[in-house]
C-alpha positions as CSV (number, residue, x, y, z in Angstrom):
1,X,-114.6,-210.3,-40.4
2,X,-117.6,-209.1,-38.7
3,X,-118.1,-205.6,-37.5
4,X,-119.4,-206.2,-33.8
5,X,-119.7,-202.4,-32.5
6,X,-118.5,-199.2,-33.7
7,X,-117.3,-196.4,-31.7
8,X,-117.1,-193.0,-33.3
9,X,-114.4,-191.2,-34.1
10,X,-113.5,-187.2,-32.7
11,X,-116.1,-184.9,-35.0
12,X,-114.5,-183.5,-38.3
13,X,-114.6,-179.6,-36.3
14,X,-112.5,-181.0,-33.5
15,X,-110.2,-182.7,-36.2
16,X,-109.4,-179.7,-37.6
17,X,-109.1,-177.5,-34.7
18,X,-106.4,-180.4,-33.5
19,X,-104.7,-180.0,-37.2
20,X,-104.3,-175.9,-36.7
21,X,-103.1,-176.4,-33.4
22,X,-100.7,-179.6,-34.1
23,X,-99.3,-176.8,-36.7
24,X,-99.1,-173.6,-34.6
25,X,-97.5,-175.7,-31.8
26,X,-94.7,-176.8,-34.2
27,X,-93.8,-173.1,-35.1
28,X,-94.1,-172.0,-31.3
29,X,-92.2,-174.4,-29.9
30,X,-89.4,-174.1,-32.4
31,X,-89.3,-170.5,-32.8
32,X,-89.4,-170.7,-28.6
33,X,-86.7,-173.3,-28.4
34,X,-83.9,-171.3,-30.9
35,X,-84.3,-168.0,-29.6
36,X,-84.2,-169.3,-25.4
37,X,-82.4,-172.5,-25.5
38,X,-84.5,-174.5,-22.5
39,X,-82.6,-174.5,-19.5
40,X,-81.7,-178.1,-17.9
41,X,-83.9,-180.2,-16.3
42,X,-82.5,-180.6,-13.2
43,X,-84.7,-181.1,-10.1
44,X,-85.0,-183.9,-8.4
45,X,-87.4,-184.6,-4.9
46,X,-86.4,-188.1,-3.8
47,X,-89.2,-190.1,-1.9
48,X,-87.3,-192.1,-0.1
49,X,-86.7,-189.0,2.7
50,X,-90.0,-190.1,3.8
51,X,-88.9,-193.1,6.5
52,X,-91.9,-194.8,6.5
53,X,-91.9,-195.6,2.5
54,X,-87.4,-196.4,2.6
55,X,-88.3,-198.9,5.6
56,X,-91.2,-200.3,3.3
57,X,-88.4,-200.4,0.0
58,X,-86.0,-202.2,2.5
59,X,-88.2,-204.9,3.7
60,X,-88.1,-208.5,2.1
61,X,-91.8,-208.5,2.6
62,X,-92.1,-205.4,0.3
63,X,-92.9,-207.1,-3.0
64,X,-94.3,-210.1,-2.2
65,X,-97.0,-208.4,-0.7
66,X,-97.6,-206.7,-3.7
67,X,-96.8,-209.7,-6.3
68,X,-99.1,-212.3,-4.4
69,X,-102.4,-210.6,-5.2
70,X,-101.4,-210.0,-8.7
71,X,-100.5,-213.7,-9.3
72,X,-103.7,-214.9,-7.7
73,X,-105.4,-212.7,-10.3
74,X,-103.2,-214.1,-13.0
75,X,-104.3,-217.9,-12.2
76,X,-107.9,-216.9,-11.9
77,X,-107.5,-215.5,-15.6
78,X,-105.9,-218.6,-16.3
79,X,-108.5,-220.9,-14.9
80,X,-111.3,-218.7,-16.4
81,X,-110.0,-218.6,-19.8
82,X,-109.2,-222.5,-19.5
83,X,-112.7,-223.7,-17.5
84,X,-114.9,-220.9,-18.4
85,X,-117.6,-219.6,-20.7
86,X,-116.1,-218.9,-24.3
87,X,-117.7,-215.8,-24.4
88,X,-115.3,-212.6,-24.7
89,X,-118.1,-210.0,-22.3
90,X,-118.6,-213.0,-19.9
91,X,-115.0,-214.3,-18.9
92,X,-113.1,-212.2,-16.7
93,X,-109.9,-213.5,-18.4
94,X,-110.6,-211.7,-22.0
95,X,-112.6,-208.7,-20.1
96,X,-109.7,-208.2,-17.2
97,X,-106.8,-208.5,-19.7
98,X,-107.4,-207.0,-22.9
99,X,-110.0,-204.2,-21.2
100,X,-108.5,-203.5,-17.9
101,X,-104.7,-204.5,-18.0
102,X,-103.8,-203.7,-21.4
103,X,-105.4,-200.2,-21.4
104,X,-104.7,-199.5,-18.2
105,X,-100.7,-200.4,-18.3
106,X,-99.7,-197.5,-20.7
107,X,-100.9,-194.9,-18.2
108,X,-99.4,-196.9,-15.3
109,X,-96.1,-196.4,-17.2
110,X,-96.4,-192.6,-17.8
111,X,-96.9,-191.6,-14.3
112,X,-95.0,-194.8,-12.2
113,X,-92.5,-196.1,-15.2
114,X,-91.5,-199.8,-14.8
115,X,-93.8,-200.4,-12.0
116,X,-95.3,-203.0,-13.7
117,X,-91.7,-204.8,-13.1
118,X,-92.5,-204.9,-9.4
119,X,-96.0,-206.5,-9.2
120,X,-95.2,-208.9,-12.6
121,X,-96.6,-212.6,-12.0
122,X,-94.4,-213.8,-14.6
123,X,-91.5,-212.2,-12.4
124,X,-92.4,-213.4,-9.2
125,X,-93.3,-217.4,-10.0
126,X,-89.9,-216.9,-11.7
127,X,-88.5,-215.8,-8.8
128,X,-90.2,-217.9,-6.2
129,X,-89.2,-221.0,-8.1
130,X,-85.5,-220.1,-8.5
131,X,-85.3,-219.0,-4.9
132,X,-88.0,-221.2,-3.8
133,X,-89.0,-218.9,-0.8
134,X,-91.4,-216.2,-1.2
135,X,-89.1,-213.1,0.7
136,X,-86.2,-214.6,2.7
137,X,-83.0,-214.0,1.1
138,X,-81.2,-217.3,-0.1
139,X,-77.3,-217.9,-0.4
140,X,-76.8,-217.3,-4.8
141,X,-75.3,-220.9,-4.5
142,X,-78.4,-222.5,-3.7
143,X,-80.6,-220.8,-5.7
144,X,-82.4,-223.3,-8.3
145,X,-80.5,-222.2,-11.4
146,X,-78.1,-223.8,-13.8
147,X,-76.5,-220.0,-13.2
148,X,-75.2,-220.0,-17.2
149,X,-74.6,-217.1,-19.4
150,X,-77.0,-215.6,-21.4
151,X,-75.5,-215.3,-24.8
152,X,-73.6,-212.5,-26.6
153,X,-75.2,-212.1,-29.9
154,X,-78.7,-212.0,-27.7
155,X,-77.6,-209.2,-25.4
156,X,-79.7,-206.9,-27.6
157,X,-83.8,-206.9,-27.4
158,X,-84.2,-207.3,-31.3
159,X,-85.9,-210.7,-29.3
160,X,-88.6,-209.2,-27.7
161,X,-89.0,-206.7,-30.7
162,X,-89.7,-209.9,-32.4
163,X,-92.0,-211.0,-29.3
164,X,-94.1,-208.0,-30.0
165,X,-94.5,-208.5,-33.5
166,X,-96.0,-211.8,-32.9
167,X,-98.3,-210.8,-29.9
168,X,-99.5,-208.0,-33.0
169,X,-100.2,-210.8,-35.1
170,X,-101.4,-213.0,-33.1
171,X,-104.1,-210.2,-31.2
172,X,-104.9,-209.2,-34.9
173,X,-105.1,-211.4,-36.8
174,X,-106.0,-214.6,-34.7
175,X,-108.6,-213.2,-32.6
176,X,-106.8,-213.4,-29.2
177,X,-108.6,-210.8,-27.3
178,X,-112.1,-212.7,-27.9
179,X,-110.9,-215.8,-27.1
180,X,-110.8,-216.7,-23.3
181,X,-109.0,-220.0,-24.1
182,X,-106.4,-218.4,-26.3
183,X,-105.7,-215.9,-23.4
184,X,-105.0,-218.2,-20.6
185,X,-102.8,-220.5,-23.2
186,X,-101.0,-216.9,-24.2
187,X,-100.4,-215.7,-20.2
188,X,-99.0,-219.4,-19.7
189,X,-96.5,-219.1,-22.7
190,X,-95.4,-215.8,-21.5
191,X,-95.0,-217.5,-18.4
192,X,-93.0,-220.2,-19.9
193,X,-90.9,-217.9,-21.0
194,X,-90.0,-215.9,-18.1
195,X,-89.6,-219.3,-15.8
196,X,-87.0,-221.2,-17.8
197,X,-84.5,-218.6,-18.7
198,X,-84.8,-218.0,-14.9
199,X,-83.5,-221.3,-14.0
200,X,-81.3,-222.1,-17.0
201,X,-79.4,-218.7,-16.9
202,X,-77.4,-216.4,-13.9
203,X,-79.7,-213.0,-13.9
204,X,-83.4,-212.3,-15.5
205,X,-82.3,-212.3,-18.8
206,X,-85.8,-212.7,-19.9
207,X,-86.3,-209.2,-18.1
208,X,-83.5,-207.8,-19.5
209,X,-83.9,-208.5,-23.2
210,X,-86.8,-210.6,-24.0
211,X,-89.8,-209.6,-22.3
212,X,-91.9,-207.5,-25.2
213,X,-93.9,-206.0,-22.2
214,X,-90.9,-204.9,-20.3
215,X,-88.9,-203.5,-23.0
216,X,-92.1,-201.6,-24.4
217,X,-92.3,-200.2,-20.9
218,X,-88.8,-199.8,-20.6
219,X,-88.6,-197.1,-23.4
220,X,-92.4,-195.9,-22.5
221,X,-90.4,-195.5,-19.0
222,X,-87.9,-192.7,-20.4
223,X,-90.9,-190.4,-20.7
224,X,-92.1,-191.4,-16.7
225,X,-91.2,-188.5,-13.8
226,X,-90.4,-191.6,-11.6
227,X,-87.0,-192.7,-11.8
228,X,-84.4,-195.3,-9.5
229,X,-80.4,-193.7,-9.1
230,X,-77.6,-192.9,-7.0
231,X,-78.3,-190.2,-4.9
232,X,-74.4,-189.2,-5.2
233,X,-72.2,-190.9,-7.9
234,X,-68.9,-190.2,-6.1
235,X,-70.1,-192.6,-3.4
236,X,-71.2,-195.4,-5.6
237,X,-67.1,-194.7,-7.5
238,X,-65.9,-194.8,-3.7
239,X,-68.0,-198.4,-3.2
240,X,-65.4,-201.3,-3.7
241,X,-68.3,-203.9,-2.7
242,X,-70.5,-202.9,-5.5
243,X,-73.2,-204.4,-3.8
244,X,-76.0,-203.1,-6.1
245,X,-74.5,-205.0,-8.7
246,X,-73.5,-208.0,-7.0
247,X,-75.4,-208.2,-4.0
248,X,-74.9,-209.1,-0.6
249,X,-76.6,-211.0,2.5
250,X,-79.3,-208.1,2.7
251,X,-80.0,-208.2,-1.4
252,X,-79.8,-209.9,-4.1
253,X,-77.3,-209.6,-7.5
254,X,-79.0,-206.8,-9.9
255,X,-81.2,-209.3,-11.9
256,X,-81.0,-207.4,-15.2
257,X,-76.9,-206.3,-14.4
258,X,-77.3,-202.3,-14.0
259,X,-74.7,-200.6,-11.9
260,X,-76.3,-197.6,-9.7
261,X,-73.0,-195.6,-10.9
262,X,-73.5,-196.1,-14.4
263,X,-77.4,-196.2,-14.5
264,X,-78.7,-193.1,-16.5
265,X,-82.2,-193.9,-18.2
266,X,-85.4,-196.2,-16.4
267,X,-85.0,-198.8,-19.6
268,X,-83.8,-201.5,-18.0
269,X,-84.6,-201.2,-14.4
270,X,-87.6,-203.2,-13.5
271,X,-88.2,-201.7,-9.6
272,X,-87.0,-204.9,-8.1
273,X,-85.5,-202.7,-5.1
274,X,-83.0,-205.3,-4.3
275,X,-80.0,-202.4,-4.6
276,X,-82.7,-200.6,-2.2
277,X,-81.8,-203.4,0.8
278,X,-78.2,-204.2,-0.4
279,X,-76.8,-200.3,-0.8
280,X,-74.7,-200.5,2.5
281,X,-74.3,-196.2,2.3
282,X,-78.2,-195.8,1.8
283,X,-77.1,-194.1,-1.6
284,X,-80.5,-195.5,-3.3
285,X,-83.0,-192.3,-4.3
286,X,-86.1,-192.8,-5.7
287,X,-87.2,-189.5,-7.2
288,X,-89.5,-187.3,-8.6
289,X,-88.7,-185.9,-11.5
290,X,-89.7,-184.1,-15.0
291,X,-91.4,-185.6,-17.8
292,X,-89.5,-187.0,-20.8
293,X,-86.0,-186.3,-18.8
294,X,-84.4,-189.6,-20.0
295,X,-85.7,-188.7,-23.4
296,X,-84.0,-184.9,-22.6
297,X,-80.5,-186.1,-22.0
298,X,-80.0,-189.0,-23.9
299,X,-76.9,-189.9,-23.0
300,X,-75.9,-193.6,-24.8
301,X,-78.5,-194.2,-27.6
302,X,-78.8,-197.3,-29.0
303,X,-80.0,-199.0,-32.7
304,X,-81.5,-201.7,-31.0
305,X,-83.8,-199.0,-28.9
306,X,-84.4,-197.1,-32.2
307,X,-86.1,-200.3,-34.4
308,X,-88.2,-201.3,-31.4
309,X,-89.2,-197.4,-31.4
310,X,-90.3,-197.4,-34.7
311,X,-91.9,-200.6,-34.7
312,X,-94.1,-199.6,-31.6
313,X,-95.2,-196.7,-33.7
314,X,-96.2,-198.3,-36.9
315,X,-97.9,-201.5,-35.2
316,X,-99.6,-198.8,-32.5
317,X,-100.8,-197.1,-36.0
318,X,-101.5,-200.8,-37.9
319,X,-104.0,-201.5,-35.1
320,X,-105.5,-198.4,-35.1
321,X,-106.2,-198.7,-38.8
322,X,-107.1,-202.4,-38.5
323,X,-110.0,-201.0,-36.1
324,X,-111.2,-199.0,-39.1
325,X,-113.9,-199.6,-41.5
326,X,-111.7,-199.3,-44.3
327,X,-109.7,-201.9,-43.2
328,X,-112.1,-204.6,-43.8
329,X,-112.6,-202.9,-47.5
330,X,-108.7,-202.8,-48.0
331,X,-108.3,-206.3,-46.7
332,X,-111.3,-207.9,-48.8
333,X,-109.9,-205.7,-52.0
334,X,-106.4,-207.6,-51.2
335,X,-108.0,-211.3,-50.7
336,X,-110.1,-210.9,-54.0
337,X,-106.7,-209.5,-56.1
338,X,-104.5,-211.9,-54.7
339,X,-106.8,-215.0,-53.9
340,X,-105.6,-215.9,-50.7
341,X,-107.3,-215.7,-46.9
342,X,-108.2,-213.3,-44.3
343,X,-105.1,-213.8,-43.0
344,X,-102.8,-213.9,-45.4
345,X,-103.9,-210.4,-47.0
346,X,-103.4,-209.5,-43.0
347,X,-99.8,-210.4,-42.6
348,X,-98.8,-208.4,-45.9
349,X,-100.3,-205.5,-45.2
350,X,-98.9,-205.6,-41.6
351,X,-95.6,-206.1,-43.0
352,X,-96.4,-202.9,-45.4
353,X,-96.7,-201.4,-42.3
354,X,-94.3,-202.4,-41.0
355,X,-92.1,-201.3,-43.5
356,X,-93.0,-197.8,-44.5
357,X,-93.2,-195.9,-41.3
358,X,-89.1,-196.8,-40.9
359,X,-88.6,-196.2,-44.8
360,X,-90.1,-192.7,-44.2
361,X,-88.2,-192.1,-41.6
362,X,-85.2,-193.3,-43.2
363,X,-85.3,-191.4,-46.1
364,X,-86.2,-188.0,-43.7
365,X,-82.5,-188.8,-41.9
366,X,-80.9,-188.9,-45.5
367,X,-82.3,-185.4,-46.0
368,X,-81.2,-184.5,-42.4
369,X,-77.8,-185.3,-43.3
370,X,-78.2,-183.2,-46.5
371,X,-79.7,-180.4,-45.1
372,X,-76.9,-180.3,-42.1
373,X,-74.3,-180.6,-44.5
374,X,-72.8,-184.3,-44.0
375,X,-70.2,-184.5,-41.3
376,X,-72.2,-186.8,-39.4
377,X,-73.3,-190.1,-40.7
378,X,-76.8,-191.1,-41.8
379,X,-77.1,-194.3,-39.2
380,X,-76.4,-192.2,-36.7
381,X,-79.0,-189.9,-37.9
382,X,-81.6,-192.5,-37.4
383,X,-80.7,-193.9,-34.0
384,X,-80.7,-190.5,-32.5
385,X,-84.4,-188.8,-34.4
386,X,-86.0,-192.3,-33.2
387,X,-86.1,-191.5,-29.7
388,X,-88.5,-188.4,-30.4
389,X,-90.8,-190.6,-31.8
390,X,-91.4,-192.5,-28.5
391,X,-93.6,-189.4,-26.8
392,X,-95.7,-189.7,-30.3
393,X,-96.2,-193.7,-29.7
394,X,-97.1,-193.4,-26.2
395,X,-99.4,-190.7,-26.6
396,X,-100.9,-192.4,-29.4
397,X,-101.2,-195.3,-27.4
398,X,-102.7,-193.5,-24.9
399,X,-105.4,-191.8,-27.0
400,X,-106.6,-195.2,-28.3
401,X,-106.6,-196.9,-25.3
402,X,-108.2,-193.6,-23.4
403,X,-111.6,-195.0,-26.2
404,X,-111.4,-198.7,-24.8
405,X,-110.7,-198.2,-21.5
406,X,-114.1,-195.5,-21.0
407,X,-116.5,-196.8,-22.6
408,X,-115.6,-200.4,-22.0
409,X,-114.2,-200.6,-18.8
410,X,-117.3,-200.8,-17.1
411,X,-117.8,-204.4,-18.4
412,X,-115.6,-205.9,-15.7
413,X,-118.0,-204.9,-12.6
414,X,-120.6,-207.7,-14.1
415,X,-117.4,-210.4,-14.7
416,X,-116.2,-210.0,-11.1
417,X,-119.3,-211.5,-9.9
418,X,-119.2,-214.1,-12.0
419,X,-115.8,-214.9,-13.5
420,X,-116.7,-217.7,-15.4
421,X,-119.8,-216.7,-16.8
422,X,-121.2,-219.9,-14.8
423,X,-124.2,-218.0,-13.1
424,X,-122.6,-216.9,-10.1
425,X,-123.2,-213.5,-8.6
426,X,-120.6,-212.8,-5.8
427,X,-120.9,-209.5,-5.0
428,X,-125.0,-208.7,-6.7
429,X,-123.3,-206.9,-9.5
430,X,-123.8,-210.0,-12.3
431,X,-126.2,-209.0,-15.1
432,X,-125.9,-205.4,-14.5
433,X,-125.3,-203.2,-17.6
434,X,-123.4,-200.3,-15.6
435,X,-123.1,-196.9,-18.2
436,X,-119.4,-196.3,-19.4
437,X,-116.8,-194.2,-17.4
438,X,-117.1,-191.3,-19.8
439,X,-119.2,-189.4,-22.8
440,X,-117.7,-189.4,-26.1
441,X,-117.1,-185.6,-25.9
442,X,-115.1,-185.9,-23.0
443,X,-113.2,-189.0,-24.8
444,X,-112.5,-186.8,-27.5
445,X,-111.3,-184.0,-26.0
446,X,-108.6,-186.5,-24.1
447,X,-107.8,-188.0,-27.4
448,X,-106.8,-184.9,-29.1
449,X,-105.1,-183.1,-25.8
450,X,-103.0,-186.7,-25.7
451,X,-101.6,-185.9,-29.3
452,X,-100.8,-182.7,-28.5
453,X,-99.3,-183.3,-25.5
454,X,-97.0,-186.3,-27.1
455,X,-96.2,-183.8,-30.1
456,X,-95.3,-180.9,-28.0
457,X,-92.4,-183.6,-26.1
458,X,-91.5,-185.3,-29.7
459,X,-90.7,-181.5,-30.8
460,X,-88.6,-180.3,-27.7
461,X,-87.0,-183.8,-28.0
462,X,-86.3,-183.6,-30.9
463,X,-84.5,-180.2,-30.5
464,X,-82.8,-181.6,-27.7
465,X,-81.7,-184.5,-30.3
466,X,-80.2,-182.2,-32.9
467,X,-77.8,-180.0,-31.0
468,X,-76.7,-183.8,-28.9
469,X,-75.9,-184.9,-32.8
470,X,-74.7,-181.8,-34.6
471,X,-72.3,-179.3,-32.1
472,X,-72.8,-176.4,-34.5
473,X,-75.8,-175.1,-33.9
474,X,-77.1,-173.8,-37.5
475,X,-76.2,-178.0,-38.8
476,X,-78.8,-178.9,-35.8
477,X,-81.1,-176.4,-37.0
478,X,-81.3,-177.5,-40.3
479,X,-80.7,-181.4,-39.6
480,X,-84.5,-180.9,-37.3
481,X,-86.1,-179.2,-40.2
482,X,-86.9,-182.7,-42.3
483,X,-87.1,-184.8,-38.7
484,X,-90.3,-181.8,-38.0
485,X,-91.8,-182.8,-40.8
486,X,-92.0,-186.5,-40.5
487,X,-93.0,-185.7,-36.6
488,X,-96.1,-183.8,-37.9
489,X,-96.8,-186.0,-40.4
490,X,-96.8,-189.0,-37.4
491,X,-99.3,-186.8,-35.1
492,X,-101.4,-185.6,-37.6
493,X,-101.8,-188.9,-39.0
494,X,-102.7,-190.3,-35.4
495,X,-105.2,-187.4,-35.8
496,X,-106.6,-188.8,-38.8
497,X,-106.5,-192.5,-36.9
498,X,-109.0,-191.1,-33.7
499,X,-111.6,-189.4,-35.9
500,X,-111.9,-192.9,-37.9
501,X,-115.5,-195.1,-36.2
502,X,-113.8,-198.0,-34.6
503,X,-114.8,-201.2,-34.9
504,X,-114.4,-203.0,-31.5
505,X,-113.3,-206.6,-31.7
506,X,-113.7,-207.3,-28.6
507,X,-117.3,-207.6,-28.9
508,X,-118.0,-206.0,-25.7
């Protein structure tokens, strides 16, 4: 596979002043964090007091305002990677998605959560073809929809673990970000998907369970200080109409089934503010809040949340390391032992991957258990340590993407002009070469404070984890001994990963 640009990785000074720190912050925070337990995090500052943004929320016109813009974009992608030039740096579908959009999402998530949700095009065609209206509010009976139920064994998101696993292999290993065509034909199968659940099935079950960018969010979203609830849960246990739930003649049914009295984490609300116009007591709050509280309280963990954790962490890492230069060594080493392709050495050592960061893990919550004592069992163990992880993913992810985005991002001033690559030049900015958004020392500096940061929450998490799973608290203690270790292990080795030279596939 040829190396088309290399980006360089942190110096080796700055990699080992982020080691010594990674370690001193580990000993701080615990020795911090068992002699003053951290007090609860509490506060709240809802932004719906301010009348002008609640009149906005309540409005009809609210999203499809904001969804009709995105969805022109989304067909211009699609018409550009379908029509256009099939040249990554010249079609604004390759340069908008996999440069813009995709880096750009992960930080929309930390500071606005699920916002994404509210501006989706694959949620709003859905939408406008099952309601087939663009904002007026249409009798559930005539909506366009076979209205069946989604079924039981699928009421998990081990589907859109899978979905992600093949949008890894397929960006990977088939080339998708440098292929215009092959991201319009991916953004209509995505599409595909989100339209006929929508009219075979009562809800947005695709939303709820399938979508791989909405349930990536949706954990991402724990960590987010933006959050949707009751503002008083004695007056949604009061409410006989339920009308979050169900819906009324102001609002629609809660199209991935949340209950504002039960709702306690951002994971599965996607912003649709339907409960916003239907709550009949104006109970709704949208607040400010701290960092990581979802993560904080964890209050109903769940194994189908801790695979897709794990899994985000060890294909975040896999394409880190397939960016490498070492990976095209370890890969040709692989095809030349085992005599097959490109490709097939790349799925095995994705499944590798794949594999060992849960084994690790798996084997850290055995000694957790051991170390505690027993009394609690070892699945248990692993649901609960995964959540910890997340603030290491997303800060990960954030650190990576913090290298594309920079000194990349600049490429789509050239592509607006001329979307196709057809010779166009809209707005005078075609065949410009405009600098990148940021030096390399300051990328590096933001890499490293990003794994810092997400190992500082993964720790306090984590701490928060062990007395939530062992009462007593010298069996926490020692069950977050092993779990520490495996959590430095994670950062240090996303470290390791940002002072690798990148090879940018993307070829722009």
């Amino acid at each position: 596979m040829e190396m088309e640009g290399v980006m360089p990785g942190i110096p080796g000074s700055l990699l080992i002043a982020g080691a010594v720190l990674l370690l001193l912050l580990t000993f701080g925070i615990v020795e911090y964090v068992e002699r003053r337990r951290p007090a609860e995090l509490g506060w709240r500052y809802d932004l719906l007091r301010f009348a002008p943004l609640r009149r906005a929320l309540e409005s009809r016109l609210f999203q499809p305002l904001l969804q009709v813009p995105v969805v022109g974009l989304f067909f211009l992608i699609i018409a550009a990677g379908l029509f256009g030039v099939q040249q990554a740096d010249r079609n604004i579908a390759t340069v908008l998605t996999w440069v813009v959009w995709w880096a750009l999402i992960v930080f929309f998530i930390l500071f606005a959560g699920k916002v994404w949700c509210t501006i989706c095009p694959w949620n709003a065609v859905s939408d406008w073809l099952r309601r087939r209206t663009l904002w007026r509010r249409v009798e559930d009976e005539r909506l366009f929809t076979l209205n069946l139920r989604w079924p039981r064994r699928l009421k998990n998101i081990y589907l859109a673990t899978l979905l992600f696993l093949v949008l890894t292999w397929l960006e990977l290993g088939f080339g998708v970000t440098t292929s215009p065509a092959m991201t319009a034909y991916l953004g209509l199968l995505i599409l595909a998907m989100a339209v006929v659940p929508a009219v075979l099935f009562e809800g947005k079950p695709f939303c709820r369970y399938a979508c791989l960018v909405g349930r990536i969010s949706g954990l991402y979203a724990m960590f987010s200080p933006l959050e949707l609830r009751s503002r008083s849960r004695d007056v949604c246990r009061r409410c006989r109409g339920k009308d979050c739930h169900r819906g009324n003649e102001r609002g629609y049914p809660c199209p991935t089934f949340e209950r504002l009295d039960t709702m306690d984490a951002n994971t599965y609300c996607i912003l649709c503010t339907e409960c916003v116009k239907s709550c009949r007591h104006r109970n709704v709050s949208l607040n400010l809040r701290p960092f990581a509280a979802d993560l904080f309280s964890l209050r109903r963990p769940r194994k189908d949340e801790a695979y897709l954790s794990l899994v985000m962490l060890s294909m975040t890492s896999f394409h880190g390391i397939t960016m490498t230069p070492q990976w095209f060594s370890w890969n040709l080493k692989l095809q030349e032992v085992l005599g097959v392709s490109y490709r097939v050495a790349f799925t095995i050592m994705m499944l590798l991957v794949l594999a060992a960061f849960p084994a690790v893990y798996y084997g850290i919550c055995v000694l957790s258990k051991l170390a505690a004592g027993g009394g609690v069992e070892v699945s248990r163990i692993f649901i609960n340590y995964a959540y910890p992880i997340l603030p290491i993913a997303l800060f990960y992810h954030l650190a990576h993407n913090t290298m594309h985005f920079f000194r990349e991002g600049q490429k789509l001033l050239p592509v607006l002009s001329d979307p196709f690559g057809w010779g166009w030049n809209l707005f005078g900015t075609a065949g410009t070469s405009p600098e990148p958004l940021l030096s390399f020392t300051a990328i590096w500096y933001l890499q490293v404070f990003f794994i810092l940061a997400g190992h500082v929450f993964s720790i306090l998490v984590a701490s928060r984890v062990a007395r939530l799973t062992f009462p007593e608290q010298r069996a926490a203690f020692r069950s977050l001994l092993p779990q520490l270790g495996v959590l430095v292990g994670y950062s240090a080795f996303s470290l390791w990963l940002i002072a690798q030279p990148m090879v940018m596939r993307t070829a722009m």
